[in-house]
C-alpha positions in Angstrom: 98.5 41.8 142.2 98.3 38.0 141.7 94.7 36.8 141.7 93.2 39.9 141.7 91.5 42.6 138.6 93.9 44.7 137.8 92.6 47.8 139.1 89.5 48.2 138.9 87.6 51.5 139.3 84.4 50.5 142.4 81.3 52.2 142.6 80.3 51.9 146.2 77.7 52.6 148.3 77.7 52.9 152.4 81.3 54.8 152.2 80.2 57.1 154.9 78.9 53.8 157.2 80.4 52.4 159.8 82.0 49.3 157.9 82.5 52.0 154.8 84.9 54.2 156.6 87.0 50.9 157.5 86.9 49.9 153.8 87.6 52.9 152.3 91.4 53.0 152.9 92.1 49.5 152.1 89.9 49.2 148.8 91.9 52.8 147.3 95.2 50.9 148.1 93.8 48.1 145.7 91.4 49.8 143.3 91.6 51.9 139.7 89.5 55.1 141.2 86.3 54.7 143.4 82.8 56.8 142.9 81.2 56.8 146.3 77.6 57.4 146.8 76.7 60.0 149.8 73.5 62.1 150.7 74.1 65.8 150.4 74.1 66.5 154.4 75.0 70.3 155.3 78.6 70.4 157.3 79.6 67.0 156.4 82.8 66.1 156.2 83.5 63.5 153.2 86.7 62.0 153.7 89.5 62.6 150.9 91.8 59.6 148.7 93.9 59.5 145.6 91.1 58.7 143.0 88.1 59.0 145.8 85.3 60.8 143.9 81.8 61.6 145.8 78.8 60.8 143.7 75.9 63.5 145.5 72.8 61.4 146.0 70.7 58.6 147.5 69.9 55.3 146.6 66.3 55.9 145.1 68.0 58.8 142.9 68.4 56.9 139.6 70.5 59.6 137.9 72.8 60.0 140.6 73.1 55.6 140.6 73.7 56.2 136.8 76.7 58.4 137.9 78.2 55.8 140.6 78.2 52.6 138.0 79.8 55.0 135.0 83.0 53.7 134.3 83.3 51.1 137.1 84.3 47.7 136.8 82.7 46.3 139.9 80.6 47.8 142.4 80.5 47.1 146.3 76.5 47.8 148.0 77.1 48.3 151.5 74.5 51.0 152.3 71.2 49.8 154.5 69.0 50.3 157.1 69.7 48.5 160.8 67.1 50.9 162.4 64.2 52.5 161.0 60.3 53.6 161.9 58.4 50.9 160.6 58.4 47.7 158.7 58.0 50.1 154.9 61.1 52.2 156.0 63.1 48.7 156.1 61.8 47.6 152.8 62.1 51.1 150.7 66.0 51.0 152.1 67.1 47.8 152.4 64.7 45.8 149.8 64.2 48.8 147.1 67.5 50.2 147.7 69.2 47.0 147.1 67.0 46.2 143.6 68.1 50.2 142.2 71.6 50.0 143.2 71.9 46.3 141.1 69.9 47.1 138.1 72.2 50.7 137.6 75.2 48.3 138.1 73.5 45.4 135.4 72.1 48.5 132.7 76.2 50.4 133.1 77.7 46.7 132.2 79.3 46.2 135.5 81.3 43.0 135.9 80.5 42.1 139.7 78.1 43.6 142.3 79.5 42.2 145.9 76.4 42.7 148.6 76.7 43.2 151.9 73.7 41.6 153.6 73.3 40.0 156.8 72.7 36.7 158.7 69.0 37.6 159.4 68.0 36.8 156.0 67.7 33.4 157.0 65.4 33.7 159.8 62.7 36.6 157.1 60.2 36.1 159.3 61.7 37.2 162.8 61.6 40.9 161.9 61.1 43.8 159.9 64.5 44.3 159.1 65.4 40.3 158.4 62.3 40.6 155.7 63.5 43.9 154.6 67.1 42.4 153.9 65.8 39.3 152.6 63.8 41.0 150.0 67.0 42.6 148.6 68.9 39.5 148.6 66.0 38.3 145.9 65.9 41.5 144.4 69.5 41.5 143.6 69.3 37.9 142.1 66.2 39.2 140.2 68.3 42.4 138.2 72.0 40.7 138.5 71.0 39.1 135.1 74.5 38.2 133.7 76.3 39.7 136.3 78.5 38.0 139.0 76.7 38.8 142.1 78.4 37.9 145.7 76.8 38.1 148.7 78.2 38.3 152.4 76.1 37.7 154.9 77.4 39.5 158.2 77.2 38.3 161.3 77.4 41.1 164.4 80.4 42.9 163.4 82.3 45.1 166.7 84.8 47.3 165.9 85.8 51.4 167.1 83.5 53.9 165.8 80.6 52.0 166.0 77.1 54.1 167.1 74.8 51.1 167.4 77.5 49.4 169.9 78.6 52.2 171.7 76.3 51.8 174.5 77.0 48.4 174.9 80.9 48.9 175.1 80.4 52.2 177.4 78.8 49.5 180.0 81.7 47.2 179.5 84.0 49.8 180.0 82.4 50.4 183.5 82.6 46.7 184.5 79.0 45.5 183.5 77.8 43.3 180.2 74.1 44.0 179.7 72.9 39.8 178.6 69.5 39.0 178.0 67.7 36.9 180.3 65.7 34.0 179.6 66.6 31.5 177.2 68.5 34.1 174.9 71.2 34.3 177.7 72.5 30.6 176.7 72.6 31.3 172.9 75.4 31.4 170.6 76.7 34.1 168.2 78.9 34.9 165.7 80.6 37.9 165.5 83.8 39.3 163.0 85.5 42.6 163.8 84.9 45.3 161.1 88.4 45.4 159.4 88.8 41.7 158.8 85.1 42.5 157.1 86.5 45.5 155.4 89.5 42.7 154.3 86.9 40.3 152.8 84.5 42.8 151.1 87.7 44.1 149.0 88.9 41.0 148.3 85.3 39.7 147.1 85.3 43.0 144.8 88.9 42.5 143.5 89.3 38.7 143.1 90.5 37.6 139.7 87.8 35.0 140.1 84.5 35.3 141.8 84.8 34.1 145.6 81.2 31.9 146.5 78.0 33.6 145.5 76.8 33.0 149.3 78.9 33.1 152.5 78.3 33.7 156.2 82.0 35.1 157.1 82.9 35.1 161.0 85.9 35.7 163.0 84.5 34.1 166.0 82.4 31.1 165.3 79.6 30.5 168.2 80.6 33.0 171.5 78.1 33.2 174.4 77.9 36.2 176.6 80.4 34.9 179.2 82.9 34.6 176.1 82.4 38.4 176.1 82.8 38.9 179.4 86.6 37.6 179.8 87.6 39.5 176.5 86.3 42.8 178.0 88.1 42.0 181.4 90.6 41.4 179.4 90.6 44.4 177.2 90.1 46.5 180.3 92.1 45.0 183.0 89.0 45.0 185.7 86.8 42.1 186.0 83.8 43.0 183.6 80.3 41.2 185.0 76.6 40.4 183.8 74.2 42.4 184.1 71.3 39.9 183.3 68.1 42.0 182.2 64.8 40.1 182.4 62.7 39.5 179.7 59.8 41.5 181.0 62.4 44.3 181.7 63.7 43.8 178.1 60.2 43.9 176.5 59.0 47.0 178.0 62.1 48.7 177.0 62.0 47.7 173.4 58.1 48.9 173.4 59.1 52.3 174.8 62.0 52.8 172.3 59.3 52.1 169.3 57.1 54.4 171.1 60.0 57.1 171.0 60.6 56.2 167.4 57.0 56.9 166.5 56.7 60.2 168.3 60.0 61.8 167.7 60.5 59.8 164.4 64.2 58.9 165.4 64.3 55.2 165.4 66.6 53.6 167.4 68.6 50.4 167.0 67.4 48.7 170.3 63.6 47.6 169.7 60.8 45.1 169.4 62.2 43.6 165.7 66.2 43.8 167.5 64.6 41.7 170.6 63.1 39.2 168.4 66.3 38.6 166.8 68.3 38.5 170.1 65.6 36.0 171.4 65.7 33.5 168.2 67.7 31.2 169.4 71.6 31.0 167.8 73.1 33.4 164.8 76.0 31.2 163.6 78.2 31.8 160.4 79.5 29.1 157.8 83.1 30.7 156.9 85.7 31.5 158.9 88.2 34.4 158.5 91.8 33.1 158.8 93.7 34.3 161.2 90.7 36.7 162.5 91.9 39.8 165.1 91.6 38.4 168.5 88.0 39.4 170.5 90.2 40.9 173.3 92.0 42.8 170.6 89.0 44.1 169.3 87.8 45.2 172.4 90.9 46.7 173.5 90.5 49.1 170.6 86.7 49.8 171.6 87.3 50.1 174.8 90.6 51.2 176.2 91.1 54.7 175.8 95.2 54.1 174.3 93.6 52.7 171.6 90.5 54.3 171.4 91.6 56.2 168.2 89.8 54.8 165.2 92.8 55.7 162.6 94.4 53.1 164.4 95.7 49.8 162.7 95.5 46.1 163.5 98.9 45.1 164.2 99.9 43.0 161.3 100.3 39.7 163.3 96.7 40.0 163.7 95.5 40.5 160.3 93.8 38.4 158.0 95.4 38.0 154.8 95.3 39.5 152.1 
C-alpha cells in the first residue's frame, strides 16, 4: 500500500483491551503476522486471525517480551493500567511496564515502538495514574535509543464494549447524564471514538514514514457536558437530562470507592485520582481526526440496542481515512 511498510509483522501489547479488540481486525488487514501479548487467564477466550499468534505472558515477564519483539518489524504498546490500588500499582504497570516492553522492542532491533499514552501526562502531578503514565513516556524515550518512538496521547475515547463507560452510558440510556458540579461542570473535553483511534494507532505503526513523535489525536475538539447531552437524545430518541452531582456528593463517593478498593482489593475506575482529573480544569487535544465518526453516531452504537452489537462497523461515510 502506498505510504505504508510493506507488511510488517507487530508485536503488540493490550490486544485483549478495550481499544485492542477494535485494533485487532484492522491492523491484520494491514500487517505481515502479529504476536500478541496476553496473561494466561483460565476460560479465556483469545480471539482468532490469519497470522494472529498469542505470546503467553505479562509485561514484567522478560522472556515472554523476548518472544513478542522476535521477528517483528514494529511494535504497538497499548497495554496499561486506568484503575489500580495505589499510586505503586500505577507505576509498576504503566511506568515499569512501558520501560520492559521498549527496551525488548530496542535489544530485538525493532524499527518503531508506537505508544499509546494519554492526555494526563501533561498535568503528572494531578494523580497517580497521570504520574504513573508520565513516567513511561520518559522511560520509553530513555530505552527507544535509535529507535523511532511515536507517542499518542489519548484523550477520553467512547466507543461499545467499553467497562469503564458502561455505567455512564447505562444512565444516558435511561434519560440522565451524571455532570460534575462545581466548576468542573463548565469544563471542556476532548474525546475520539475508539475505531478512529484504532485507525490512527495502525496507521502510526504502518506508515512508510514516522507520523510526529508527539500528538494529542481527537475527534471532537473541546465538548462540555451539554454537548453530550443532545448527542445522547439524539442517539436515543428521548430527551437525555443532567443529573448535576455535587462536589461534596462526588468526594465522598470517590473516598468510599478507594475504601472498597483497599478492602476488597478490586480497584475501581471512579475515585479520588479520577476526581482530581475531572476537576482540573479542561483536557483538550492538538490533532484532529479527519472526518472523525459523528458523537451521536457513537452513541447510537453505545446506546441503542440496534446497534448495540460491538462486531458492528462504522458506516464508511463516517470513517476516517485510511
Amino acid at each position: 500500500m502506498p505510504g505504508l511498510i510493506e507488511r510488517p509483522r507487530i508485536a503488540l501489547t493490550g490486544a485483549t483491551g478495550f481499544i485492542g479488540r477494535h485494533l485487532l481486525a484492522p491492523l491484520a488487514a494491514g500487517a505481515g503476522g502479529i504476536s500478541a501479548l496476553a496473561r494466561p487467564r483460565a476460560g479465556r477466550a483469545l480471539p482468532e486471525f490469519p497470522g494472529l499468534d498469542w505470546v503467553a505472558g505479562s509485561l514484567n515477564d522478560t522472556e515472554a517480551l523476548a518472544a513478542l519483539m522476535r521477528g517483528a518489524e514494529v511494535a504497538i504498546h497499548l497495554a496499561g493500567a486506568t484503575k489500580a490500588r495505589d499510586g505503586a500499582e500505577f507505576h509498576r504497570i504503566n511506568a515499569e511496564g512501558t520501560m520492559q516492553v521498549v527496551r525488548a522492542a530496542r535489544q530485538a532491533g525493532l524499527r518503531r515502538v508506537a505508544l499509546l499514552s494519554s492526555l494526563a501526562v501533561t498535568r503528572p502531578g494531578i494523580s497517580d495514574y497521570a504520574a504513573s503514565k508520565s513516567l513511561g513516556e520518559t522511560a520509553a524515550r530513555g530505552e527507544a535509543g535509535g529507535m523511532e518512538l511515536i507517542v499518542l496521547r489519548a484523550p477520553a475515547v467512547i466507543g461499545p464494549g467499553d467497562a469503564a463507560t458502561a455505567p455512564l452510558l447505562a444512565a444516558m440510556a435511561r434519560g440522565w447524564l451524571p455532570v460534575p458540579g462545581g466548576a468542573a461542570r463548565d469544563a471542556r473535553f476532548s474525546l475520539i471514538d475508539v475505531r478512529d483511534l484504532a485507525a490512527l494507532i495502525r496507521d502510526a505503526a504502518l506508515a512508510e514514514t514516522a507520523p510526529p513523535p508527539v500528538s494529542a489525536p481527537y475527534g471532537h475538539r473541546a465538548l462540555g457536558w451539554s454537548d453530550m447531552a443532545e448527542a445522547a437524545t439524539c442517539a436515543t430518541g428521548r430527551r437525555v437530562r443532567h443529573l448535576v452531582l455535587p462536589p461534596p456528593v462526588m468526594a465522598a463517593a470517590a473516598r468510599a470507592t478507594d475504601m472498597i478498593a483497599r478492602l476488597t482489593g478490586r480497584p475501581q475506575v471512579f475515585s479520588t485520582g479520577k476526581l482530581a482529573e475531572m476537576c482540573a480544569g479542561d483536557w483538550i487535544g492538538d490533532t484532529p481526526v479527519e472526518d472523525p465518526v459523528p458523537l451521536e453516531l457513537t452513541l447510537k452504537f453505545c446506546l441503542d440496542p440496534d446497534y448495540a452489537d460491538t462486531g458492528r462497523d462504522v458506516p464508511d461515510s463516517h470513517r476516517s481515512p485510511k
